[in-house]
N, C-alpha and C positions, 0 to 999 in steps of 0.2 A: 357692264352688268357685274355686281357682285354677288360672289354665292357664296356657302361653307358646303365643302361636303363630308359626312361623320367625322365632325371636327369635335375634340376633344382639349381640354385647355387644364392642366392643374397648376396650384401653387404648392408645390411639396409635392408630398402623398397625398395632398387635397384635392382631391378632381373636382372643380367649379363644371365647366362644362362637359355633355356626354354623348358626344354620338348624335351632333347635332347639323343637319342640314337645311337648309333654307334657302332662298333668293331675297336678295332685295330691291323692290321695285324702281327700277330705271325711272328722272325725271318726278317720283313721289317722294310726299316727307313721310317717311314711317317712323312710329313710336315704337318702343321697345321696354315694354311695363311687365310688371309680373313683382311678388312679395319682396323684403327687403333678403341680400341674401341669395336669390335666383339667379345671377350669374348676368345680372343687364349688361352694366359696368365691364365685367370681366369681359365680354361679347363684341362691348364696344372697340374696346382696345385690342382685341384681338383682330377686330376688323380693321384695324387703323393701324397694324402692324406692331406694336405695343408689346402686345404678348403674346410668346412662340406656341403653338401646338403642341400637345404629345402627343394626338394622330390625326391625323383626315387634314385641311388643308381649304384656306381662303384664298377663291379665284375672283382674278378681276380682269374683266376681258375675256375670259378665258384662258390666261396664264397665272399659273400659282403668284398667288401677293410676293415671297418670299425672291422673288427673281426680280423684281423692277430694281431699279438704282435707286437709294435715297433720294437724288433729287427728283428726278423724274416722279415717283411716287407722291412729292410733297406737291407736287404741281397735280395731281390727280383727288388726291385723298386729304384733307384738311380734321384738326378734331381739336376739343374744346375738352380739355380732360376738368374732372371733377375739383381736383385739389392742384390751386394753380400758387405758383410761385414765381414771383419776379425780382428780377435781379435790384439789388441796394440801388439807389438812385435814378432809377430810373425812368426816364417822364414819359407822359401816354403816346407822348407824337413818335416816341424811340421806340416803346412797344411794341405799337400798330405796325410800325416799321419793317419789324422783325419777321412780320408777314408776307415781306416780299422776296424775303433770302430765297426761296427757289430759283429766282427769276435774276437774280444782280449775275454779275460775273465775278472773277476770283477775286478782283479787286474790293468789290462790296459798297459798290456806289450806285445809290438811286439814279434811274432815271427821270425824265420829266414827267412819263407815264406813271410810275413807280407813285411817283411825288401827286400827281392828281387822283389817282385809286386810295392813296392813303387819306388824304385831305377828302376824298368825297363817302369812305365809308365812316371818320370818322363824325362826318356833318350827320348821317345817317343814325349812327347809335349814340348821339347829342353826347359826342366827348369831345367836340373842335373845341371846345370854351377855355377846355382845361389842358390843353395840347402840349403846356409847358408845364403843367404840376409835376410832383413825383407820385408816380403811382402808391405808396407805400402810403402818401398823406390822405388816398379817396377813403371815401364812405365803402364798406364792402357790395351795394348796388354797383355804384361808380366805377370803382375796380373791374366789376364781371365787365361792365358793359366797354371798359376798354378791352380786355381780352378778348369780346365777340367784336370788337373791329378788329385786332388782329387774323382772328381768323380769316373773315371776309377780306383783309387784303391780300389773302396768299391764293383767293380768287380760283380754289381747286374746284373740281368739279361733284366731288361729292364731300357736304358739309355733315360732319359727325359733331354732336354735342351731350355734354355726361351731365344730367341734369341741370341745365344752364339757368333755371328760373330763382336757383337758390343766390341768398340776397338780395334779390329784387322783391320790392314792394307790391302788389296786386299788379296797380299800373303801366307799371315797368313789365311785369310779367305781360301781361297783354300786347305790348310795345314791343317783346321780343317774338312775342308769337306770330304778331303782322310782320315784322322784321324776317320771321323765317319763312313766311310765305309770300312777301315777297323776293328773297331769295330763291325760294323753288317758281316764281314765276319767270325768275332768269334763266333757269334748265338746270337747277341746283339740284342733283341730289340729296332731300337732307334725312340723316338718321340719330334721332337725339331719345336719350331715355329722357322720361318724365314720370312723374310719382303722380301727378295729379291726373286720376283717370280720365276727367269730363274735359279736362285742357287735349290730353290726347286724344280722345274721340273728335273733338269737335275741329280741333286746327290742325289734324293729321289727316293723310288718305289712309294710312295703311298699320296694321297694329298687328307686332310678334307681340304673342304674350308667354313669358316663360316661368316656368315652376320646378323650383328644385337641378338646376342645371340642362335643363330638357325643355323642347316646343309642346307647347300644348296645342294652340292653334295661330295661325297669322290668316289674314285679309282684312278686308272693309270692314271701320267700325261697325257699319251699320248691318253688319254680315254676323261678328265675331264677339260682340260685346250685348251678352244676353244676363241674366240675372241667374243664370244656372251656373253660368262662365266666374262671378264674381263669389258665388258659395264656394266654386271647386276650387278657386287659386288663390283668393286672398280672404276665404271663409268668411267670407262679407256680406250678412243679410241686407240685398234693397232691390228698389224698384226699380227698371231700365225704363225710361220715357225720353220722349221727346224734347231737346231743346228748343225750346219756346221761338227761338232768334234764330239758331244757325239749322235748326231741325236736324242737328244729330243727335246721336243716341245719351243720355246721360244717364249717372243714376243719382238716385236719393235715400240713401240710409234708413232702413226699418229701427 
């Protein structure tokens, strides 16, 4: 289980987050939405060990995050940060690779396991084709979707992701959405910001929605995502109804 409790997070003298506690639902994918600016990103990383506290404290297990070992931690907690960078030269099948560093020993050679988790996630998010390009040649779709097999090879137990659908095309977005729920039907934890609200309702169990460094509300979309909820946090007049297909909650712009 992950929690925060009156956890506090600045950059400077800038306090992003304030005195903020939560759980996050064991075995759910929760979204983590709220205006541009509200502290998603900052939250994520702070979950993910990224960024220290200035007070209160992220437990997992029930021991403060701050005590596990690097590795051990990388073999728990996985994350897909916003603004990715890869190293010159380097091709997708090396990338994916890089997924497995928890797991190798000092020497840092695959094993045959190692070698079939890489090859079967990357058949997964349709980059085995390009296995020998360099990543720096893909399209920026192409690109995310080798970094979302990296993640999935390092095979942690709770999948974090910082708005992963950016540079994918509609399609593609859809394609990751199924991709993370079938991840969470493996016993994935996953917790990804998303900007699109109706993508959140509809292919998430569970929604923090935050405003100004602070919880407004978390649970079930279909609990927490009402039209009164979208005036008070993103001043957004519309209608919440029914999806038509997946019968969650969506809205429609007045």
């Amino acid at each position: 289980m992950l929690c925060t409790k009156q956890l506090s997070v600045a950059y400077g003298d800038n306090t992003i987050i304030r005195d903020l506690s939560l759980t996050i639902p064991e075995g759910k994918i929760t979204a983590l939405i709220g205006p541009n600016g509200c502290g998603k990103s900052t939250l994520l990383k702070t979950l993910a060990r990224i960024n220290k506290p200035v007070s209160g404290d992220v437990y997992f297990d029930n021991q403060p995050l701050h005590q596990y070992p690097d590795k051990q931690l990388a073999q728990r907690i996985s994350l897909l940060p916003q603004m990715l960078v890869s190293p010159e030269g380097i091709t997708v099948r090396k990338l994916v690779e890089y997924g497995r560093s928890p797991y190798v020993s000092h020497w840092g050679k695959l094993s045959y396991k190692d070698k079939d988790i890489v090859d079967q996630v990357m058949e997964e998010t349709g980059v085995l084709a390009m296995a020998d390009k360099q990543v720096e040649s893909l399209s920026g779709g192409q690109r995310q979707r080798a970094w979302i097999a990296m993640v999935m090879a390092q095979d942690a137990d709770i999948v974090m992701m910082d708005e992963p659908t950016t540079y994918l095309d509609l399609s593609h977005q859809v394609d990751l959405m199924h991709l993370m729920r079938r991840m969470n039907d493996k016993g994935k934890t996953v917790v990804v910001v998303l900007h699109d609200l109706n993508q959140a309702c509809r292919y998430c169990d569970y929604l923090v929605v935050l405003n100004d460094g602070q919880l407004v509300v978390q649970g079930e979309p279909e609990t927490v995502f009402t039209a009164s909820l979208l005036k008070e946090v993103f001043s957004f007049d519309a209608h919440v109804v029914k999806d038509p297909v997946a019968n969650s909650p969506m809205c429609i712009a007045l």
